[in-house]
N, C-alpha and C positions, 0 to 999 in steps of 0.2 A: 306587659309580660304574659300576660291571657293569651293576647291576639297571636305571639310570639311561639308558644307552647302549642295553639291550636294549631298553628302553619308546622310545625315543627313534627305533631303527630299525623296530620294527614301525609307529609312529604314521606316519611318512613309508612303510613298506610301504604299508599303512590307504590313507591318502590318496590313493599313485600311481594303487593299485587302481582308485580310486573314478572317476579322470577318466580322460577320455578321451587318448591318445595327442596332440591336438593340443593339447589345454589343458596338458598338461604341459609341450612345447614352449615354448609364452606362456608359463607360469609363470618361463623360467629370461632370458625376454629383455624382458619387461614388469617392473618393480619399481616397488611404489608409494612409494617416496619419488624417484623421476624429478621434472623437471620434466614441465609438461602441453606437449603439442605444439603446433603452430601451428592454428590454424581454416586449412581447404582452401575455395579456390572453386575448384570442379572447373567444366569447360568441355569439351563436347565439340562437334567439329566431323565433316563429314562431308563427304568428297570430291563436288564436284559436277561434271557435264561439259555445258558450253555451248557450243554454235561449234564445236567442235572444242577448246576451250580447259578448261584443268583450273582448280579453285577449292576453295581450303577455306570454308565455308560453316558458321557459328557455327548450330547445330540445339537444341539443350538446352543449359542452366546447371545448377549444386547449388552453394550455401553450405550451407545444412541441407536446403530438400525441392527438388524440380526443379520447372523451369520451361522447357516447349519452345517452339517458334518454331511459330506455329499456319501453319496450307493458307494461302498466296498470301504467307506470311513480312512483314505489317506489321504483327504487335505477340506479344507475350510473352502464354505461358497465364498462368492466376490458378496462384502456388504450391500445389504438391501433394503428395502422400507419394508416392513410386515404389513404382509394384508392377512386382514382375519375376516374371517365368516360371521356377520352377524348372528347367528345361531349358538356359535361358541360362547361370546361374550353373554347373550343371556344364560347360558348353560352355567357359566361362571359364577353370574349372578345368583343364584340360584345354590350354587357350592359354598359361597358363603354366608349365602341367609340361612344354610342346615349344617354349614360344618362347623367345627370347634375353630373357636378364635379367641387367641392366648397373645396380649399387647403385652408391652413392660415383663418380661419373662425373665427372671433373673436365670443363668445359664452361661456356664465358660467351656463345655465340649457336649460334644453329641450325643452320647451315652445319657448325659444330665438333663439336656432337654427334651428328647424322645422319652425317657422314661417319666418327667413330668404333665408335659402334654397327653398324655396315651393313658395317665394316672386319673385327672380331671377329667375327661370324658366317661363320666358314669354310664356309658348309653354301652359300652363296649366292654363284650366276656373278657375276663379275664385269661383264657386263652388264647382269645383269639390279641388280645394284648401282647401279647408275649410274642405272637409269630408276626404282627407288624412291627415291634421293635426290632425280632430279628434281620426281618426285611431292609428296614431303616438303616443297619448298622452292616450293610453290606458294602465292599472295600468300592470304589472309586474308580474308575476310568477313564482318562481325560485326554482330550484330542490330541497327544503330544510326539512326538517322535525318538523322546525316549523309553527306555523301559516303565514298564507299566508298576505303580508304586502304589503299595498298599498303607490307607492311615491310617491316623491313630485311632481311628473309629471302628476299621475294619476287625474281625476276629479274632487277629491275629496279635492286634494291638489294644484292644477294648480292654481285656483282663486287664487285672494290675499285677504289679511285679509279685506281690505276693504265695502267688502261683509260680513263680519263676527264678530261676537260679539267678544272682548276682549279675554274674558274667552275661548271662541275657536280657539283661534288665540294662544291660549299659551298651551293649548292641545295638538295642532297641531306640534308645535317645541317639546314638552316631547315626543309627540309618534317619532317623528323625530330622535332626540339624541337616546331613546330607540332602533330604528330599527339599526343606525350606532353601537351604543354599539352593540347591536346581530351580525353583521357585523364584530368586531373586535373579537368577540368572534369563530370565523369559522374558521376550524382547515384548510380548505382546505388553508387560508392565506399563512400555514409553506411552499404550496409547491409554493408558487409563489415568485420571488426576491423583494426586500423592493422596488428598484426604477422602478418596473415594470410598466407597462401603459396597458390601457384596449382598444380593438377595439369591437364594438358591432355592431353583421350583424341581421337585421332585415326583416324576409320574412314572406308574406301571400298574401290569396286570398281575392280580394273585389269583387262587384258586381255593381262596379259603373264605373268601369275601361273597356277601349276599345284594350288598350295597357298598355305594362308593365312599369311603373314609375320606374326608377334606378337615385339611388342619392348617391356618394360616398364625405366624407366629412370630411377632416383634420383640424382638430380646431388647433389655433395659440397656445395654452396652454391649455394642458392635463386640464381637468375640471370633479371633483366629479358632477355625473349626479343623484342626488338622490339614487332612486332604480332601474337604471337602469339597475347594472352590479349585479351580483350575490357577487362579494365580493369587498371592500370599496377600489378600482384602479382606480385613474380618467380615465375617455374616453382620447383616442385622435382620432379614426377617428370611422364613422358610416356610413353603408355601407345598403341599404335602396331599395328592390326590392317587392314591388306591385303591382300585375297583377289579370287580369280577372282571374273568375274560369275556373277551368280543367283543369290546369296546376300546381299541388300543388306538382306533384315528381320533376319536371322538376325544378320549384323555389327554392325546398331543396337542388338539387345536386349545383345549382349555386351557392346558399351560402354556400354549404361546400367546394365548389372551392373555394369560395372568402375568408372562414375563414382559408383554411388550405396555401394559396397564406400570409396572414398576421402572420403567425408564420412561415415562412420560412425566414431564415435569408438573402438572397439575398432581395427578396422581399421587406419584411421590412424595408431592408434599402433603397431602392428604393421608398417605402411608406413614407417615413419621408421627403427624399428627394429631391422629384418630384419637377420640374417647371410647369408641367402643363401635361392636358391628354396621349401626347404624350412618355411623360417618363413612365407613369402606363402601357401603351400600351409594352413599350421595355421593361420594369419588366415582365407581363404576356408571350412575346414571347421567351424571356430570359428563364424562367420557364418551357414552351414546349420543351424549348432543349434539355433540362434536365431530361424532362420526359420520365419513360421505362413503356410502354407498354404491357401486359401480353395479351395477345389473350384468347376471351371469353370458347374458347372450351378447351383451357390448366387450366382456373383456373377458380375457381368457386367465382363471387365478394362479396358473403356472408360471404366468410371467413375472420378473422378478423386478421390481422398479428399485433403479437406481436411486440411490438419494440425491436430493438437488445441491446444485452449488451453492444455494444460498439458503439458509435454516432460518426461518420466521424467530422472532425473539421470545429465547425463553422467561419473558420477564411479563408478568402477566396482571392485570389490572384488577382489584379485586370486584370493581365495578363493572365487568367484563361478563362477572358468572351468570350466568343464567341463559346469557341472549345467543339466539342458534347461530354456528358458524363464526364464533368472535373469534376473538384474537386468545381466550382463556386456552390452558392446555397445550399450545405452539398451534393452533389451527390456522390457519389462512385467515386473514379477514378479506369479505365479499369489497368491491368498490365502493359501493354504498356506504360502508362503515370504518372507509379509511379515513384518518382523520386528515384536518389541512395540517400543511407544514406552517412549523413554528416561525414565528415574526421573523424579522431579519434582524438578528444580534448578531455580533461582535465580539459579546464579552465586556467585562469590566475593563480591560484593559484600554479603551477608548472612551470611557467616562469623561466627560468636562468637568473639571476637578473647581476651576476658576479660582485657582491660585496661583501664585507667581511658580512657574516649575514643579507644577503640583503632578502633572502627569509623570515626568521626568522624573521625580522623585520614586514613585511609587514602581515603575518599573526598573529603577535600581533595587530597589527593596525587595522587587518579588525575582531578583533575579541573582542576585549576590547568595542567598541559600543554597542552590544549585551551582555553583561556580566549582568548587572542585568536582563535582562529581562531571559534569560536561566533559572534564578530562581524565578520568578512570574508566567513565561508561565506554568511553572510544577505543580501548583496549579488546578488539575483536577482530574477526577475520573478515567479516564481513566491511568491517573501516579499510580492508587493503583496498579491493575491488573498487569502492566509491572514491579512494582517494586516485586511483590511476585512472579512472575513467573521467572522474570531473578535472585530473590535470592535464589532460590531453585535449582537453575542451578547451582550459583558459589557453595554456598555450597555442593552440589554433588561434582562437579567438584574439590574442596576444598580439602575433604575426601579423592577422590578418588587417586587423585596425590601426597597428602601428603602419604597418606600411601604407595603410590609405590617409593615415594621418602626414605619415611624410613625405606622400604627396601633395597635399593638400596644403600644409604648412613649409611648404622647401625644408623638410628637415628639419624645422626648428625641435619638432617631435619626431620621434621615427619608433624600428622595433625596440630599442635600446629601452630608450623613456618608456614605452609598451609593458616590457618585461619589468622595469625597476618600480614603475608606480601599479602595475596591477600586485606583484609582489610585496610591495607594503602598504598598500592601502588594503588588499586583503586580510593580510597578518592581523594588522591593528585592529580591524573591525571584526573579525572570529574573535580574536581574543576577548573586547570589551562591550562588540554589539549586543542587540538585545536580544537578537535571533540571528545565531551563528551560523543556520542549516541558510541562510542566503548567502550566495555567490556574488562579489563585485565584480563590473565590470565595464566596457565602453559600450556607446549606443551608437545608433545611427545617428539621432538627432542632432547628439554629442558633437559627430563627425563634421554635422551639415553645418551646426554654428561654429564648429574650430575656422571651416573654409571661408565661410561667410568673411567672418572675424578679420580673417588672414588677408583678404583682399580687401576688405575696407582701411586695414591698419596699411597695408601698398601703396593704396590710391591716395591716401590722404596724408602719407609723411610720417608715419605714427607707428612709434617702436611697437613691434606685435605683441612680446612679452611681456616689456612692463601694464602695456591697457590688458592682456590675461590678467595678469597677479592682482590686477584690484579690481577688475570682474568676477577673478576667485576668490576675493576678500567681502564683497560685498554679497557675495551669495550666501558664502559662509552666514554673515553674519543675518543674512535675513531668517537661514535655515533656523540658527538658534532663537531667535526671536519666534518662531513658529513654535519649535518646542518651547519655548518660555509659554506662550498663550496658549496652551493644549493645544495647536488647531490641528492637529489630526482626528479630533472629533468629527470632522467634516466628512472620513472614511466612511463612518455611518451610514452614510447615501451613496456608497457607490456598490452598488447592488450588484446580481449575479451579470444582470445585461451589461454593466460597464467592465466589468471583471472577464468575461468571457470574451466582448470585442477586444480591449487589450493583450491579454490570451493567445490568444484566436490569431492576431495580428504579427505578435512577434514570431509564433510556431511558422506561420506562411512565409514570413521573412528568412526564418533559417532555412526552410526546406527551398526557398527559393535560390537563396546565397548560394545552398548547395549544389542545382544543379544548373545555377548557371556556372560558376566554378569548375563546373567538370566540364561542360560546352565551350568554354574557353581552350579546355585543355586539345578538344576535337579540332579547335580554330588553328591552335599553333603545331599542333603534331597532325595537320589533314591525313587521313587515308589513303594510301596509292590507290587510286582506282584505273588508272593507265595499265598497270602493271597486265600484260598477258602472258600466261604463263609457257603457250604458244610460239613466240615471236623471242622464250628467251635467252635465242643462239643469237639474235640481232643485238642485244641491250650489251654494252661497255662501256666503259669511261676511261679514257687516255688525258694522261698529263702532255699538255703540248709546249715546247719550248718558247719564252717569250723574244721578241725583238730586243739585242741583245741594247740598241741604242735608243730603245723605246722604254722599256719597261724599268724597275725599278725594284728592288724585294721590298718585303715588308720592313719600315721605317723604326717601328717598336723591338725589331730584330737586330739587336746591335752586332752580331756577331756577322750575321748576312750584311751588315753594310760596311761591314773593315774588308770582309773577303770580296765584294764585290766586284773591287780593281782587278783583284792579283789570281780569283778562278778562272781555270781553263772549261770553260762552259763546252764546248767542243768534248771534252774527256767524256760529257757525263752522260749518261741514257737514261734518258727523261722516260721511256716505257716502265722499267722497272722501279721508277720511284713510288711511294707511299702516296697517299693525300696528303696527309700534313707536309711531307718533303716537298711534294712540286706546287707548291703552295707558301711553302719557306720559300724556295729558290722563283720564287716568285712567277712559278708559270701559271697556266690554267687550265682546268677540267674541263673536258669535251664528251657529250656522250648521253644517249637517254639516261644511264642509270648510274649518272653522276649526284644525282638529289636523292636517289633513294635512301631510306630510312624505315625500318621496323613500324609496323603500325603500334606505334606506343598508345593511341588516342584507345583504341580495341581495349591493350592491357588496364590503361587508366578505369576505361568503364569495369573490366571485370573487376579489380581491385575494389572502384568503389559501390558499386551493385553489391560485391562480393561480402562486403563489411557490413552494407547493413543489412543484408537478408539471412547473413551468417548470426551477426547480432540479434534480431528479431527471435529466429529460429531458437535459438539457446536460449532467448531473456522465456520462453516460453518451455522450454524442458524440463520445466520443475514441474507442470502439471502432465507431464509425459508419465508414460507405463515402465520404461524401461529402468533398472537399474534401483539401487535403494534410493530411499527419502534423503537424506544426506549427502550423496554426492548427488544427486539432480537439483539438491536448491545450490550445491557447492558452485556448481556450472552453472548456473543460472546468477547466482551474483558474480561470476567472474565471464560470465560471458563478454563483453567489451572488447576486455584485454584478451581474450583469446581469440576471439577476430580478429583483431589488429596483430597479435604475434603471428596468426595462423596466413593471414594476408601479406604483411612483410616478410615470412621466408617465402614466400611464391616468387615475391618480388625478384628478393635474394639468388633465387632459385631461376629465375628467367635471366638476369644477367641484365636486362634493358636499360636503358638509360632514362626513366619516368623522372619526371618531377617530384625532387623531395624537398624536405622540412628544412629550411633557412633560418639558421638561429646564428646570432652574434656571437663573435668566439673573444670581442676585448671587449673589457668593462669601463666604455667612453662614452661622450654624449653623441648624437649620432650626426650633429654637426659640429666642427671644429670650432667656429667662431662664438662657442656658447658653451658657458659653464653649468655647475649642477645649482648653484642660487642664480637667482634673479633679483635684481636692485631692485627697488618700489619707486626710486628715483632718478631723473636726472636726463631721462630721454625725451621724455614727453613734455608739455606745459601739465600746469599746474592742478589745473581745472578739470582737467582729462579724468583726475581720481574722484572728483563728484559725479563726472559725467555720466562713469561706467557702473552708476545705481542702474543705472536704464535698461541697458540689455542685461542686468545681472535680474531683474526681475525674470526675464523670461527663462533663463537657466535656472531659478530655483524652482520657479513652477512645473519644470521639467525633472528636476530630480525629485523635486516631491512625489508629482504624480508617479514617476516611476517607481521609486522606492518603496511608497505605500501601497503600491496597488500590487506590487511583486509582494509585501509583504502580505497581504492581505490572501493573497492566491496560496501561499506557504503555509500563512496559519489558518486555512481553512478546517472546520470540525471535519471533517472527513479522517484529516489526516492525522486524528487524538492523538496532540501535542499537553505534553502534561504540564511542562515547565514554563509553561504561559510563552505573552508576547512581549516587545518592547517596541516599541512603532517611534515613541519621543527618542529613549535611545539611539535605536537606529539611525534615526534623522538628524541627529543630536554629532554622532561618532563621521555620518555622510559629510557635515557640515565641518567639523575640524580637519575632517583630511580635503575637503577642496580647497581648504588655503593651507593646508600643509605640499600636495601636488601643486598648488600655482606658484608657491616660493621656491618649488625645486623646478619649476617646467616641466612638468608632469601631467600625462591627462587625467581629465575628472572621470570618477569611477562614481555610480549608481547599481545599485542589486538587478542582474540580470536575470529576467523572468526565465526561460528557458533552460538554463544551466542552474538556476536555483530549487526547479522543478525535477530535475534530471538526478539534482541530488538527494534530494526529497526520496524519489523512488529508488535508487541505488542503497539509502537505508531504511527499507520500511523492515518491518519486524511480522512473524507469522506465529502461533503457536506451536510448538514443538510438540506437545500432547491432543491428539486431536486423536476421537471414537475413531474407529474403524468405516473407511465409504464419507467419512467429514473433511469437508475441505478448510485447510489449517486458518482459523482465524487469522484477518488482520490486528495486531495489537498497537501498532503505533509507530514509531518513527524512532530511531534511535536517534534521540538528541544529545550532542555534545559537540564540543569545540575544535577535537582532536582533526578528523580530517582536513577539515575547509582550513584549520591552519598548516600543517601538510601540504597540502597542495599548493598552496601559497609559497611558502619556501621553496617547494619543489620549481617552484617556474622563477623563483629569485635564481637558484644555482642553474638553471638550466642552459646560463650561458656556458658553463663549464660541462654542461653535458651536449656540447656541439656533437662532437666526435662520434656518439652514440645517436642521437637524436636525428643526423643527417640521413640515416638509413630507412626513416620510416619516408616512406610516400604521401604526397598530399591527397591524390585521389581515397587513401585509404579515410585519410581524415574529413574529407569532405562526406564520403559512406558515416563518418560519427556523426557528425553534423546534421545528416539527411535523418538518423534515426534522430536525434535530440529531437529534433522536430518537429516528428511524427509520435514518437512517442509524448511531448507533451499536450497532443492534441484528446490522447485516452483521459477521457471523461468529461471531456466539458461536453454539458448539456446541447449547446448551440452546434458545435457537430454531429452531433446524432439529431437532430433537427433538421438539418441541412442533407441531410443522407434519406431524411422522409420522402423528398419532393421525390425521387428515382424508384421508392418502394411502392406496388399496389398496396392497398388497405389490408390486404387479406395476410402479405406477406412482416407486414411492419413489425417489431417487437412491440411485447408488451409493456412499455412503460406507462409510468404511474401519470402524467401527466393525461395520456391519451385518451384515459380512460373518463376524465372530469371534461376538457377543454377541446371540443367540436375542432375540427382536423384544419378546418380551413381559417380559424383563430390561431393555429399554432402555425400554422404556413403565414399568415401575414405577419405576424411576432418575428417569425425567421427572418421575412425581407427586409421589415427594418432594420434589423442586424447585418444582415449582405449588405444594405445600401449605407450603412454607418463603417461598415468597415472595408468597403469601396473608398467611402470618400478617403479617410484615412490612408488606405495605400496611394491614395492620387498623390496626396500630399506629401507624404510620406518620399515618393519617388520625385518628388518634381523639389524645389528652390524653396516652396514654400513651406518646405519641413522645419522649418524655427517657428511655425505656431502650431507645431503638434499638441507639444503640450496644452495648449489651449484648447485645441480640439478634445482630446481626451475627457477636459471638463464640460467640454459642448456634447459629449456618450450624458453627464448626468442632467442634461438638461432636457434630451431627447427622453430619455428613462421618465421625467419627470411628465413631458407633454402624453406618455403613453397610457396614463392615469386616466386621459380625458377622452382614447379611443376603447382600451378594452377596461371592464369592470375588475374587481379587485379580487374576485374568484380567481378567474383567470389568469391575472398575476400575480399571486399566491403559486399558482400550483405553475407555472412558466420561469416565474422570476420571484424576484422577493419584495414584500411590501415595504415601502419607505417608511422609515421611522418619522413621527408627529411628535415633536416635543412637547405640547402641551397633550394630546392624548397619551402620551405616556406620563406626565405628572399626574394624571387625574386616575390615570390605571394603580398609580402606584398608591396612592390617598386611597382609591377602592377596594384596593388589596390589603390594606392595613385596616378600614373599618371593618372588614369582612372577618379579619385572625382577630380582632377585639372581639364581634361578636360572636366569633365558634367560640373564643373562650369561655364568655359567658355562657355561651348556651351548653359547652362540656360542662361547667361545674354544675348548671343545672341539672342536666339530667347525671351526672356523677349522685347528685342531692336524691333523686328519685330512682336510683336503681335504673336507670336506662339506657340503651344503646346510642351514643352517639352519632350523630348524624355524620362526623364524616369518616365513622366506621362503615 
């Protein structure tokens, strides 16, 4: 206990040492388990003199950066970062170590506080008392565009009714109520938070003054001060510097130290805080630590810096104070003092429970709470936009797999089966999975083992369907066996590098699908290039008469072959016929410009160019200048579908005959000789349904990896999902519907990484309150169940929506696809990696990696990734795509040998460190003797009157 106490008091020695006298201060009056203070909208005014007449004069704002009243005072600067004059803030300094400073000030109007403050300052005549309150109590003028409205504080309104007739006295309350009504009608309200609080600095020149009057003053309860502040925030403190003339620059720079000191989050909470001068003193010197410097002859202080797009976290360490340049206050921290990134967690939700359906339990549990609301929260406008954009995906996607399925299978599958099993395997799994924001759908792998499948079951005698249904039965069942044994614990290790190659690999697949898709389109509609426009008095096409004992009509023409006999072919002049006519009557087209055709391939490209660069453009008009906040995010979530409507009337509008959208218009199977069940028996021998454990292994290992690692890309911390995960579930809802589609002959559906991403960003959510010059936080993802089941029925009815459906173009759709795919490349790490090798050094951004991890470590980190996910496309494209999946777990094997090339600095700050099951039980044993002994050692020093250590 000696040795214990000893360590205990040099450690707090150690530490005092280390900071400085004001951060010690803060240390004993900040504690981080406080609540967080109020957001300030500071407001400074500044005495004006007209006429002979005095006026307060709204000059600058701060919620977070300022904003002043520009030369001739009709409109607001653009927000900016305040730079101050070092000279100012000590000047400040200095204002408050001699001015009157009145905390906890009980005060509900302004009349009440000016005459208590101005009271207690015994230093100050009694006249000259009197002509600073008059000053103080001068009427308000605020940057507004309507009429200029005098308050309660003003002269006119300060009296009481006492002095005043009835009937003026209730005047006086209408025009009152009338000015707050105007008040709440001020848009600038949306950018301040509801429980905000208002600080008001007040500067000007008198003439009755020998020295400067400084009065800073914390009222015990925020109090609406009339028309004090420009929008209806009660006061809570007021900050008050009157001085002789000929100092009117000197006055303004002080109070824009003192206003831009009260929206600094250190500050502020030190302003709420304080026990007396001496605390505002370690706030201010606190603040100098902080402050950088720009040297007059480097930068010119005219110029106005923008705020950054991205604001250092207001959340600040108390252990932070003292050391120059931290993180305390919102400062930048230097490289040096960036901290490593945290482990590689998951979350509890992939806990190894080691009980029978223990995982599986537990994310029913955390997910059943949230169940109604999934479907209320989706009641928004923002759910229209994601639900047409991601159904215009499955449908694509729909079409396109079914048809390569029914080739692949002679139809046993086609789009039919396509539309009916992505429609309710969707359904089912929004409704009951465990993370509804994924998308089902088919894969390629999927594709390559159906063909595989299909030709084995040919060659060998062996009904195709029934060896499906119990290749989908034994998957099934292995699936739930997975979730019986937690073993998605396994996820644990599959780190950013295996996440990103898969990724990585699907985005390149769509964007590829894309524009080979449209290169098809150039193959089958080629471009006249013959055509000269010179020569085109030479180009005709004549129907020429066939040999009447030669030729034949068309056979499928029954009409042409009754009249055959009994036409007088002699009567008729083959010049003046149609195409289709001398083609009926069975002659033939002679002539250059017998083949000519529209160059549709030209249309196709602009169509699909057109869609996604029209897309791109608008998903990015929310950060545009033009137009209000409101309709630029409006356009910007509904940009999709208005490329696509804006592209299909061009379409419309050319008339051409492009290639459109092929939807089923009867609701049958798409081969005759096969029903919606499948026997389990009767075609095959017996043995066949043990057999098909064997290839059903490699199908479930392919829906796993798929499934999990798409989920795992969805529930990334990035994307602060509140309602947690369900990975057992998921896998759990994948596995009932593969043997629910194998009993109907239906393809198997797995969570498409790209479309479940697409949907991801289609609902992310931003803050609607945001300072002035602040770019709208991200807040999260709107989670719920609503769309993804939407869009799901949407593609079940979609056979009834032929008739409409037929008019969209596929180049338009292969444009959605090209963006899917490039848009879900925004942010994986490994592409902005990949983009380094093209950058010189000087030009590269600043990421945080760059900064720890020597350039040519992060360039060979990269190659392995290019040559892991090379191999994968070889495979991928070639026969040997049925051990994809196994390649995938060959990414965490690679991940694994990379331990033995770079050090763990390295990948840390590159990729994420593999979790160690016994280093993590011993962490955890460590962590608990640790809170046993901070206990002990709080009630000791609780026992001796002393500051805790891990205060």
């Amino acid at each position: 206990l000696i040795a214990c106490s000893v360590a205990c008091w040099i450690k707090t020695f150690a530490v005092s040492f280390q900071m400085s006298p004001a951060a010690e201060r803060l240390r004993h009056i900040l504690r981080e388990e406080d609540e967080p203070t109020p957001t300030l909208f500071t407001e400074m005014d500044t005495l004006q003199h007209e006429g002979g007449e005095m006026e307060w004069k709204e000059s600058a704002r701060w919620v977070k950066f300022e904003e002043k009243v520009e030369e001739g005072g009709e409109r607001w600067s653009k927000p900016h970062v305040s730079t101050l004059s070092l000279h100012s803030l000590f000047e400040l300094r200095t204002c408050l170590q001699t001015g009157c400073i009145l905390l906890d000030l009980e005060g509900y109007s302004l009349p009440q506080i000016v005459g208590q403050y101005t009271v207690q300052d015994g230093l100050i005549a009694p006249e000259i008392r009197e002509k600073i309150s008059f000053v103080l109590l001068r009427k308000h003028r605020h940057q507004t565009k309507k009429p200029i409205h005098r308050s309660l504080n003003s002269p006119s309104f300060s009296g009481t009714c006492l002095f005043k007739s009835s009937l003026s006295c209730i005047s006086t309350l209408f025009f009152c109520l009338s000015c707050h009504l105007d008040h709440l009608k001020n848009k600038f309200m949306k950018k301040i938070p509801r429980d905000a609080e208002a600080s008001n600095v007040l500067i000007g020149e008198v003439d009755f003054l020998d020295k400067p009057f400084v009065a800073f003053v914390r009222l015990a309860q925020a109090a609406t001060l009339g028309g004090l502040t420009e929008v209806p925030v009660p006061t809570r403190f007021l900050f008050v510097l009157l001085g002789p003339n000929g100092k009117a620059k000197s006055y303004n720079e002080i109070g824009r130290a003192m206003a831009t000191l009260m929206v600094d989050d250190l500050f502020s909470d030190v302003a709420y805080k304080a026990r007396d001068r001496e605390d505002l003193i370690a706030g201010i010197d606190e603040f100098l630590d902080e402050v950088i410097v720009l040297p007059p002859g480097e930068w010119d202080p005219k110029i106005r810096i923008e705020p950054p797009k991205k604001l250092p976290s207001s959340v600040f360490s108390l252990n932070e104070l003292g050391q120059p340049n931290g993180n305390a206050g919102g400062g930048a921290a230097s490289a040096e003092d960036e901290e490593m990134p945290a482990p590689h967690e998951l979350g509890e939700e992939l806990k190894f429970t080691g009980r029978f359906c223990g995982g599986l339990w537990l994310d029913i549990k955390r997910k059943v709470p949230w169940f109604l609301s999934d479907f209320y929260e989706g009641f928004h406008i923002q759910s229209i936009s994601a639900v047409l954009f991601i159904y215009l995906g499955c449908i694509t996607n729909a079409i396109t797999f079914g048809g390569l399925l029914g080739d692949a299978t002679d139809n046993y599958q086609g789009v039919m089966e396509s539309f009916l099993g992505t429609a309710l395997a969707g359904v089912v799994f929004c409704l009951f999975g465990g993370q509804p924001l994924i998308i089902l759908s088919s894969t390629g792998p999927i594709l390559i083992f159906e063909k595989l499948l299909y030709e084995f079951s040919m060659n060998n005698d062996i009904d195709y369907m029934e060896i499906r249904l119990w290749i989908g039965l034994h998957s099934c069942l292995q699936c739930l066996i997975l979730v019986a044994t937690d073993a998605s614990y396994i996820i644990k290790y599959m780190t950013r590098f295996t996440e990103e190659g898969f990724s990585s690999l699907i985005s390149f697949i769509f964007i590829s699908d894309a524009l080979k898709k449209m290169m098809s389109i150039f193959n089958y509609y080629p471009i006249n290039r013959d055509f000269k426009p010179d020569y085109i008095t030479s180009y005709r096409c004549d129907c020429q008469a066939p040999d009447q004992g030669e030729s034949d009509p068309d056979p499928t023409l029954s009409i042409a072959t009754t009249m055959w006999t009994s036409f007088n072919f002699s009567a008729l002049d083959w010049n003046q016929l149609s195409k289709k006519e001398c083609l009926w009557f069975g002659g033939s087209l002679v002539g250059k410009s017998c083949k000519y055709i529209p160059d549709l391939a030209m249309l196709s490209f602009i169509l699909f160019f057109g869609t996604y660069s029209m897309t791109i453009s608008l998903k990015k008009f929310k950060a545009s200048r033009y137009f209000p906040t409101k309709l630029r995010k409006l356009i910007s979530d509904f940009a999709i579908f208005m490329s696509i409507m804006t592209f299909v009337g061009l379409d419309m509008l050319m008339g051409l005959k492009t290639p459109k959208l092929i939807v089923p218009t009867e609701f049958k199977p798409t081969r005759p000789d096969r029903g919606w069940i499948v026997m389990p028996f009767g075609k095959n021998p017996w043995w066949m349904c043990l057999a098909s454990f064997v290839p059903a292994l490699l199908v479930t290992i392919l829906i796993f990896m798929d499934q999990q690692i798409t989920a795992v890309i969805v529930n990334r911390k990035e994307n602060k999902l509140k309602k947690g995960c369900g990975y057992h579930l998921d896998l759990f809802w994948v596995g009932i519907l593969m043997a629910i589609c194998s009993f109907m002959g239906l393809p198997w559906y797995v969570a498409a990484t790209v479309i479940s991403i697409a949907h991801i960003d289609s609902l992310k959510m931003e803050s609607e309150s945001s300072a002035p010059g602040e770019q709208p936080q991200f807040l999260g993802v709107r989670e719920q169940r609503l769309t993804g089941v939407l869009v799901f029925v949407l593609t079940g009815v979609s056979v009834f929506l032929a008739p409409i459906l037929q008019y969209i173009p596929m180049p338009v759709l292969y444009g959605v696809f090209l963006y899917m795919g490039v848009a879900s490349l925004h942010g994986i790490q490994f592409w902005e990696r990949m983009k380094l090798f093209l950058m010189p050094a000087k030009h590269q951004p600043d990421f945080v990696f760059l900064r720890h991890v020597p350039l040519r470590r992060v360039h060979l980190f990269t190659l392995v990734q290019i040559t892991c996910l090379a191999v994968l496309w070889i495979l991928k494209s070639t026969m040997a795509a049925i051990i994809f999946p196994v390649m995938i777990l060959g990414l965490m094997v690679v991940r694994k040998m990379l331990d033995l090339i770079f050090s763990q600095h390295d990948l840390a700050w590159l990729d994420d460190i593999l979790p160690d099951k016994d280093k993590k039980r011993k962490e955890d044993e460590k962590k608990k003797k640790e809170k046993k002994k901070a206990g002990k050692s709080e009630e000791h020093n609780n026992s001796d009157e002393e500051v805790s250590l891990d205060f």
